[in-house]
N, C-alpha and C positions, 0 to 999 in steps of 0.2 A: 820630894816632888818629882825628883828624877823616876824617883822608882814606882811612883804611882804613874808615870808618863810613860814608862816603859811597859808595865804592865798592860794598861788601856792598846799601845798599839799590839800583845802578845794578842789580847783578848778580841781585839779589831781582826787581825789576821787570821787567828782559829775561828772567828764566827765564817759560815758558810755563808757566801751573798746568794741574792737571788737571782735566778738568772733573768735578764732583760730581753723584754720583747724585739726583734731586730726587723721587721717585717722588708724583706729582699732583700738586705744586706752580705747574707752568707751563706754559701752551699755546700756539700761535701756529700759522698754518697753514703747514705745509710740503710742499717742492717745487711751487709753484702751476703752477710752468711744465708742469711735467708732466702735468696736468691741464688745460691748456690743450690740451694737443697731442693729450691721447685726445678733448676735444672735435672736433678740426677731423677727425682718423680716423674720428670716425661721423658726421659733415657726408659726408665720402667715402661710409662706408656706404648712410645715408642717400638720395647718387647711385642708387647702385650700386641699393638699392631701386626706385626711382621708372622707374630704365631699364627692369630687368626686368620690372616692371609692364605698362607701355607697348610691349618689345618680344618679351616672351615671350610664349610659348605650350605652358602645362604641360599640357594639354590633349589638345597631340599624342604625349605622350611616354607618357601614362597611359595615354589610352582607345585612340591609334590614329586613324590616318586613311589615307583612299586615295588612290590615283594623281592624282586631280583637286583635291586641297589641303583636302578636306569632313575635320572631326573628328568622329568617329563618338559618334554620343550627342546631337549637340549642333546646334542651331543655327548656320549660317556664312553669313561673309561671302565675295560674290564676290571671285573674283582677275582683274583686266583679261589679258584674253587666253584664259584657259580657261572655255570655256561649259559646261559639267559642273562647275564650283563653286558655293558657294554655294547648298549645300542644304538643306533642314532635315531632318538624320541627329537627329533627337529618339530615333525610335521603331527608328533602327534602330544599334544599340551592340557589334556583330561586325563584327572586319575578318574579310572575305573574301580566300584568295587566289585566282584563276581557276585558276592551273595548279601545284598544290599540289605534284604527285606529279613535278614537273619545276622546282624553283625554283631560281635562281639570282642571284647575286648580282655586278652588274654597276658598277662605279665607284661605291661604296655605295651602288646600289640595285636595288631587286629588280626582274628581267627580269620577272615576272607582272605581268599589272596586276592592281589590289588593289581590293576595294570594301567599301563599309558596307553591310550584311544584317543583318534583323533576326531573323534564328534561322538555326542552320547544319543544314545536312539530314545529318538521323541514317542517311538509309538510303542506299544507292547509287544513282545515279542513271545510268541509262546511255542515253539517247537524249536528244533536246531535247524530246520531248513530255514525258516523264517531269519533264524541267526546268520548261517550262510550266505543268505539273500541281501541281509542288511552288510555285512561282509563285502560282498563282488560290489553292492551298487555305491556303494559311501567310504569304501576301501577302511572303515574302522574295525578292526580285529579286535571280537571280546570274547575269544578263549586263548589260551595259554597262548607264547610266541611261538614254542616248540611244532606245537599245530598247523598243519596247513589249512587253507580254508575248506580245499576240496575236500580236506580229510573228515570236518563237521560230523556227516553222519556216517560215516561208516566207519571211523577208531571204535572201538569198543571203549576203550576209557573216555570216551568223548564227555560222559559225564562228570567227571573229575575235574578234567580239562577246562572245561564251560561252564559260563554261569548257570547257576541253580535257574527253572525253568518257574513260573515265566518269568522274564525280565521285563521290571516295568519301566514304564516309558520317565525318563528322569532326563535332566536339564543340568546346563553348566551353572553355578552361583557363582559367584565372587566370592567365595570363601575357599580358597587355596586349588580353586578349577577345578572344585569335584563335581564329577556327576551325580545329583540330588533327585533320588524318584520321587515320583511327583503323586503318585496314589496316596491316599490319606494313611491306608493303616502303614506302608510303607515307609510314605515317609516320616510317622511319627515313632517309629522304632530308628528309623538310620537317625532324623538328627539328634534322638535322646541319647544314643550312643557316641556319636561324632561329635556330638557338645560338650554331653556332661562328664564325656570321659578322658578326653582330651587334656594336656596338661595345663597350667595358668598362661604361659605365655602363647600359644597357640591362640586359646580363646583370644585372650587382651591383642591379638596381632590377625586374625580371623576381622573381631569386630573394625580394628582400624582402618584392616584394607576393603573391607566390605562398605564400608561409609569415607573412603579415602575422598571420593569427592566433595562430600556432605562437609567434611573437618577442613580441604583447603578453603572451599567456598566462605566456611566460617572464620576462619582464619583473617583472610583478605576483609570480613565486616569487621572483624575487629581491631585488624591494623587501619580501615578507613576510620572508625569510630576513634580511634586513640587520636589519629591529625586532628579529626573535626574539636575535640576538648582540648587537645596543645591548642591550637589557633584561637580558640573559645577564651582561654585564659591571657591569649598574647594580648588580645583587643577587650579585656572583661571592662565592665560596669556594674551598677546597681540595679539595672533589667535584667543582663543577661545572669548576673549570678541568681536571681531571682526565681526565672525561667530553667534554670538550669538545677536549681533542688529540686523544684516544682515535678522537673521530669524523670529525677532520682527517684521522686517517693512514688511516683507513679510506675514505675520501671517495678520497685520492689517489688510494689503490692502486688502489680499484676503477675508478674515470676511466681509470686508465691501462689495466688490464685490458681496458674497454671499446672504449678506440681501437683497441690493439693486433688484439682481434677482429673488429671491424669492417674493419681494413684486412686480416686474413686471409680476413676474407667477399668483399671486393672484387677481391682478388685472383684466388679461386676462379672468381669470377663471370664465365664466359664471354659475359656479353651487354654488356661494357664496350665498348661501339662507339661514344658519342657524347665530345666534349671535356668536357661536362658532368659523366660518369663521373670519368673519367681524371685531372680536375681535382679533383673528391673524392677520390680514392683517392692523391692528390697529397699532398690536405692534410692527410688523416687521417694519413699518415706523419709528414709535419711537425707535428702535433698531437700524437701517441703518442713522437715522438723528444723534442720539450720537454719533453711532460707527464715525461714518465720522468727527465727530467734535473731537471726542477724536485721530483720524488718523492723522489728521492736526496738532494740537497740539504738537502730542510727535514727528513728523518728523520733525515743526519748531527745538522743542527741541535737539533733537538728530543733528542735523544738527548745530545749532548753538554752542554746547559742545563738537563736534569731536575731537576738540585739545586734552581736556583732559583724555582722555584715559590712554595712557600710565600714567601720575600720575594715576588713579585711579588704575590700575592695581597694583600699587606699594603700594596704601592705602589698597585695597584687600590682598596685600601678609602680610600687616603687620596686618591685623586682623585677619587672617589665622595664625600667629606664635600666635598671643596671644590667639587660641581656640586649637592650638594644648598644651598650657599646661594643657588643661582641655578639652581633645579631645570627654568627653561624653557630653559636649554640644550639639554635631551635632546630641545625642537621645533624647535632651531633648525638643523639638517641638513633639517628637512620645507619650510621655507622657503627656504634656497638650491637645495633640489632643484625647487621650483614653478618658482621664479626659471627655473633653468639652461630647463626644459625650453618656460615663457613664451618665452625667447628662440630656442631650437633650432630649434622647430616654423615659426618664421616663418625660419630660416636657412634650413631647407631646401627650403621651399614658393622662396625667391628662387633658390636652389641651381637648382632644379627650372627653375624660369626662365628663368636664365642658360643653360642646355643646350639649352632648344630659341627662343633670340633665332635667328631668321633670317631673311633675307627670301625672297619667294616667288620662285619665274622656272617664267616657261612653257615647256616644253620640245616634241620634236612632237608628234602627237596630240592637242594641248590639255591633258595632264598637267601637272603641277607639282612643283617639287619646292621644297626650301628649303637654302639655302647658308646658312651661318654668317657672322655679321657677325667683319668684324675688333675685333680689342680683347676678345674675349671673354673669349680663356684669361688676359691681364692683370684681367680682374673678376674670374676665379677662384680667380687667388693672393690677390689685396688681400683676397676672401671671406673665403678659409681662413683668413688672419692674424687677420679679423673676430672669428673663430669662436674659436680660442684665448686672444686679448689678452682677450676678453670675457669669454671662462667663466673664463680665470684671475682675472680681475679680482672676477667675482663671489667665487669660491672663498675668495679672499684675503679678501675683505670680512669674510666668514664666520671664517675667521681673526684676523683684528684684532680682531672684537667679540667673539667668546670669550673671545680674550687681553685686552680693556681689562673684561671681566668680573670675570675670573680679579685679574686686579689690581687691581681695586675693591674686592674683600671680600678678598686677602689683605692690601692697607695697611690697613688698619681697626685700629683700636686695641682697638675693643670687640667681642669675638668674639661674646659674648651677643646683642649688636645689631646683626645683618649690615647692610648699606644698601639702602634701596629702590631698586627697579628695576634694578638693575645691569646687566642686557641692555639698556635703553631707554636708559641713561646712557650706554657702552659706544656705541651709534649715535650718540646726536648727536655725540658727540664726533669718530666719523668722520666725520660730513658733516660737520660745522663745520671743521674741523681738517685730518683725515689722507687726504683721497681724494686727495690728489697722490704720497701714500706710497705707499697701493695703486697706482695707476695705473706705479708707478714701477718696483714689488717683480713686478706680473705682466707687462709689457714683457720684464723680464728674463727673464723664462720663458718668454715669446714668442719673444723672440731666440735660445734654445741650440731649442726645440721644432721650428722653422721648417727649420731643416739637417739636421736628425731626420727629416724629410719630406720632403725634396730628397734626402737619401743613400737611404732608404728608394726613389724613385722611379729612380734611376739603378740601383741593385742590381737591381726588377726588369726595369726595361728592357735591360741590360746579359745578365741572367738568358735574355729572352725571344733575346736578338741572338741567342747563345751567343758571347758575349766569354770570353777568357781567365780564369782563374779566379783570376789574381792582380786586375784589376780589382776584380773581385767582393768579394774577400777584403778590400782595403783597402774599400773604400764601407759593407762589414758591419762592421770592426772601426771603421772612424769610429763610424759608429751606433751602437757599444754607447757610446763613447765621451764620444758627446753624451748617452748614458742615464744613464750614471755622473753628467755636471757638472747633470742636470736634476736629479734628487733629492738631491743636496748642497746644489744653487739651492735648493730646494722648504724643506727643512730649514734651511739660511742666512736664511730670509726669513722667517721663520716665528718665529726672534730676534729679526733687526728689527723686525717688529711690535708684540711684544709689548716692545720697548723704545721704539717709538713713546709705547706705551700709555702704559709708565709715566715716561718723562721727556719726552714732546713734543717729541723731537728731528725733523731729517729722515733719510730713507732711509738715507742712507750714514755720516751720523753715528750711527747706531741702530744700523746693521750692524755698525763698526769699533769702538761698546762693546760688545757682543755678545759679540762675539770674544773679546774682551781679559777682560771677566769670564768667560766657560765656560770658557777655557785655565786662565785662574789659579786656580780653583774645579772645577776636569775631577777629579781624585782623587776627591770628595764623591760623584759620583753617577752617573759616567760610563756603567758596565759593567751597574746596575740600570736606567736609562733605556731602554736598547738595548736588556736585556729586556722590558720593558716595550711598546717599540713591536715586538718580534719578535712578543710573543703577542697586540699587536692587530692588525698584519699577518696572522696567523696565522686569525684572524678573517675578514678579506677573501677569504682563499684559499678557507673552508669556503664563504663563498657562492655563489666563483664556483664550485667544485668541483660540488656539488649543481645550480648552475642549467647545467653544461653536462653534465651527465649528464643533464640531463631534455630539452637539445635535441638531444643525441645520439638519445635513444631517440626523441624525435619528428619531426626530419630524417631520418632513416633511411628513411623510409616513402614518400618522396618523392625518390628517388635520380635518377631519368632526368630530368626536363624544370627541373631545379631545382638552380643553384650553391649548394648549404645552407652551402657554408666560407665566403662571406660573411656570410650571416644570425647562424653560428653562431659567427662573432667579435664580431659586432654585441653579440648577447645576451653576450657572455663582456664585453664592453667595458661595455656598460651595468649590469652585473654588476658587475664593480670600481668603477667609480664611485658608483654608487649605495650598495653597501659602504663604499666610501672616504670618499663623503659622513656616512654616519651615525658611523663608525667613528674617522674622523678628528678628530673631537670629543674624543675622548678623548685623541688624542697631541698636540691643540691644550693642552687641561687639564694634559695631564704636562711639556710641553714649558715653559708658562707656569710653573707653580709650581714649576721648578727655577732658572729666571732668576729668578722674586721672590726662591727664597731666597737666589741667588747676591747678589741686592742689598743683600735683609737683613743677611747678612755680611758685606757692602763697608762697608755703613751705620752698624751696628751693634755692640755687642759684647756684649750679654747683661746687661749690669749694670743698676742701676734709674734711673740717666742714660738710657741708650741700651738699651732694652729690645727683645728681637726680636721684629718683628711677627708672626711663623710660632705656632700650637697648642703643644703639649706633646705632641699625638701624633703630630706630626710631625718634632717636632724628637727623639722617643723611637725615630723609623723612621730618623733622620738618623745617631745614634750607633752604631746598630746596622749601620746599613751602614759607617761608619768601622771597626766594631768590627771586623768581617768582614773589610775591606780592610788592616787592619793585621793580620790575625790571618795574614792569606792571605799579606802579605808577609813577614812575620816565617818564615814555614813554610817560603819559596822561599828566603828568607837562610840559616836554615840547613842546607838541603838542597845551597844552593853551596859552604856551608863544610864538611861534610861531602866535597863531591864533592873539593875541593881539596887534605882533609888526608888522603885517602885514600892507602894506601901498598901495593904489592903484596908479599907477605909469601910465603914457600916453602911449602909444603901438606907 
């Protein structure tokens, strides 16, 4: 007996226990390594700043500069070897081309020589007196600087010197302050040259600042549109959610209506002569073929979940009771979104940077030009990583402190007396404690995001070669692929976190109880969840819906000198996010108080021992969904036993 007593406790002590739920009991800080390591990655950035600083020149990308290395607008410094640099272009902020109505484009760069002028002459000009004339009265010099004006017609080289005769009357655009002639055969040789030949980011930065207005305007509809659906959902009912599909499907259809017309207009449109067009009427197909598949889609959807409504409306009241005891939640999407776009604005100004690092060389003439430093396009990957590891990181933050919210006032014992501060508690607990978590949770989503963007750039490079279309075909089905494992990640971490919260584990110990409690506890609350985040999804969609109906109607207007498919993914992009940002509050809320109560029930079992920390009107939403889910399986039980005892009988 002894020895069987003895054995049972060997065999007691080598089994591994499980480990127990502690929900706020214990803290330590976890994964520090991880944290260690996004430090020394913005030590890199950091570089990467101080380079661009020192060896760019955003400058030239914006305003423009001519043949001789001068940035127009601006103050310069000489280049050793060209004596025509280093001028002060303060007063004159138009690039000039001398030979407009003949430009071409030689080893990337233009055969014209190019100058800085301070107004571009409206009228035509056909002699060099004429030039002279416009010279003494508007003080803009458009022959060489070397020149003087009196000198016009009597240099002999004066033709060299001056632009190619006549000069027709052109006008400043918004597209980098060139002067754009305005005659028809004129100007459809300079912008097929100035457009199509120009390199990608020039265009995609051309159309931005050319509808710069157009993208803040939409911008602001769409951060007012993302308040109006937060607040929509704060105060929801069975009307307004009602009302608010109602305007979804309406929103779709017409989106789609509009592309579809729009690319019927472009079609028609026999002056589609420049890439610029062509490239529109490109993407508007591709725009009208989504939209309509993405149409189909969420009306099956919506169509086939109309039961659930009213529950939903009843899951929405009860994440609404548990954001009113922490009511600056509904600020705290306005603070990661300062954050994200604090950080953006100085990404893209280094962005900006990095494109035009180059050094000077003088070539004959005394012109100039600028060659690209090697190591560049390696600062623009390491950038881009910047760009995502960061915002995820932010994003996440946003994340964790909602959910260590969310789990502060549901452990509470005393529902009458929520706990102070639970957002500020919620923070310190991540700096002190959990940023090696985060750092850890948004790496992971750097990592699938990153190939997302390499398949994406091979598709259209492969597109542009015209490679095979099985290429094509695999590089597209990766990329849905990595799409799929990114929003599973998104939703995977998003457990973890809030088990971060409430047991103080690390990352992947958070993640692997996660699991194991939503698998075992998935019956409870699975199929109403999904609802849930469908119709705040559903939400995102209305914003972006409306805010690209509004850039449709106002890109349209601007068809010829203006890639608007960039801009107007721009706005569709910052559209969903800025939705997702406010919106995503809410499937933070839902997502959290389904794991507290999955732990309640780990923890717990009702009795006056072990009482559950969960309301009565929650755990009143909780029965009622079992009730349904047995009701529903009970109905499919005997619809199989009916199918089974069915016998076919003679008529």
């Amino acid at each position: 007996m002894q020895c069987l007593r003895a054995e049972h406790l060997v065999s007691t002590e080598t089994t591994p226990r499980q480990r127990q739920w502690r929900p706020q009991i214990y803290r330590k800080c976890t994964d520090k390594a991880w944290l260690f390591l996004f430090f020394l990655f913005w030590a890199g950035l950091v570089f990467i700043v101080g380079y661009s600083v020192t060896a760019g020149a955003t400058g030239r990308l914006l305003f423009g500069y001519d043949s001789f290395g001068n940035v127009c607008g601006k103050k310069n410094s000489p280049v050793e070897g060209a004596p025509l640099s280093g001028q002060d272009m303060t007063l004159k902020k138009h690039v000039f081309f001398m030979n407009s109505c003949n430009l071409e484009v030689k080893d990337v760069r233009f055969s014209s020589t190019i100058l800085c002028v301070s107004s571009c002459p409206e009228e035509q000009l056909n002699t060099l007196e004429e030039v002279q004339l416009f010279a003494n009265t508007t003080g803009s010099f458009l022959c060489v600087y070397s020149l003087n004006s009196f000198n016009y017609t009597q240099n002999p080289n004066a033709d060299s010197l001056c632009p190619r005769l006549p000069v027709p009357p052109s006008k400043s655009f918004p597209l980098f302050n060139r002067c754009i002639p305005q005659t028809p055969e004129c100007y459809s040789l300079f912008a097929s040259v100035l457009i199509n030949d120009v390199d990608a980011l020039h265009r995609i930065l051309s159309g931005i600042m050319s509808g710069r207005d157009t993208i803040l305007g939409l911008c602001v509809l769409a951060f007012a549109l993302s308040l109006a659906v937060m607040f929509t959902f704060r105060f929801i009912t069975t009307l307004l959610v009602h009302i608010f599909i109602a305007l979804i499907v309406l929103g779709l259809l017409f989106v789609c209506g509009v592309l579809w017309w729009l690319y019927y207009d472009y079609t028609n449109d026999l002056s589609t002569e420049l890439d610029t067009e062509r490239e529109n009427m490109k993407c508007l197909l591709g725009f009208a073929v989504v939209s309509t598949v993405i149409t189909a889609v969420l009306l099956v959807l919506i169509f086939v979940l109309r039961k659930r409504i009213k529950l939903t409306v009843e899951l929405l009241r009860v994440t609404n009771k548990a954001i009113s005891n922490s009511p600056f939640l509904l600020f705290q999407p306005l603070w990661t979104f300062a954050i994200l776009i604090f950080f953006w604005v100085p990404w893209v100004a280094v962005l900006l940077s990095l494109g035009t690092a180059g050094a000077a060389q003088v070539i004959e003439g005394g012109q100039v030009e600028y060659k690209p430093l090697s190591g560049i396009r390696y600062m623009w990957w390491y950038h881009l990583i910047g760009l995502i590891w960061t915002s995820e990181f932010i994003l996440a933050c946003q994340q964790m402190t909602i959910a260590g919210a969310v789990v502060t006032c549901y452990f509470n014992r005393n529902k009458n007396d929520p706990p102070d501060r639970p957002i500020l508690s919620s923070l310190s607990i991540l700096f002190c404690y959990h940023q090696g978590t985060v750092v850890k949770g948004s790496f992971l989503i750097t990592v699938v995001r990153m190939p997302r963007a390499v398949l994406m750039y091979i598709y259209n490079t492969l597109k542009e070669k015209q490679h095979g279309a099985w290429s094509s075909c695999v590089s597209r089905c990766c990329y849905c692929c990595f799409r799929c494992l990114d929003k599973c990640l998104c939703h995977f971490n998003q457990n973890a976190y809030t088990t971060t919260a409430i047991n103080g584990t690390d990352f992947c110990t958070s993640a692997k109880d996660a699991l194991k409690l939503l698998s075992k506890n998935s019956s409870h609350f699975t199929s109403v969840n999904c609802f849930g985040d469908f119709v705040i999804f559903l939400g995102k969609v209305l914003v972006v819906c409306f805010t690209v109906f509004g850039g449709l109607m106002a890109f349209n207007y601007h068809r010829v000198l203006q890639v608007w498919a960039i801009p107007l993914l721009l706005v569709a992009f910052f559209a969903y996010l800025v939705a997702h940002s406010f919106l995503s509050m809410f499937e933070t809320v839902l997502d959290a108080l389904f794991l507290c109560f999955a732990v309640d029930l780990e923890t717990n079992d009702g009795s006056s021992e072990k009482p559950y920390f969960m309301d009565q009107e929650f755990l009143s939403f909780i029965k009622r969904i079992n009730k349904l889910n047995n009701a529903r399986a009970q109905r499919d039980k005997n619809s199989l036993t009916n199918e089974e005892g069915t016998e076919l009988r003679p008529l």
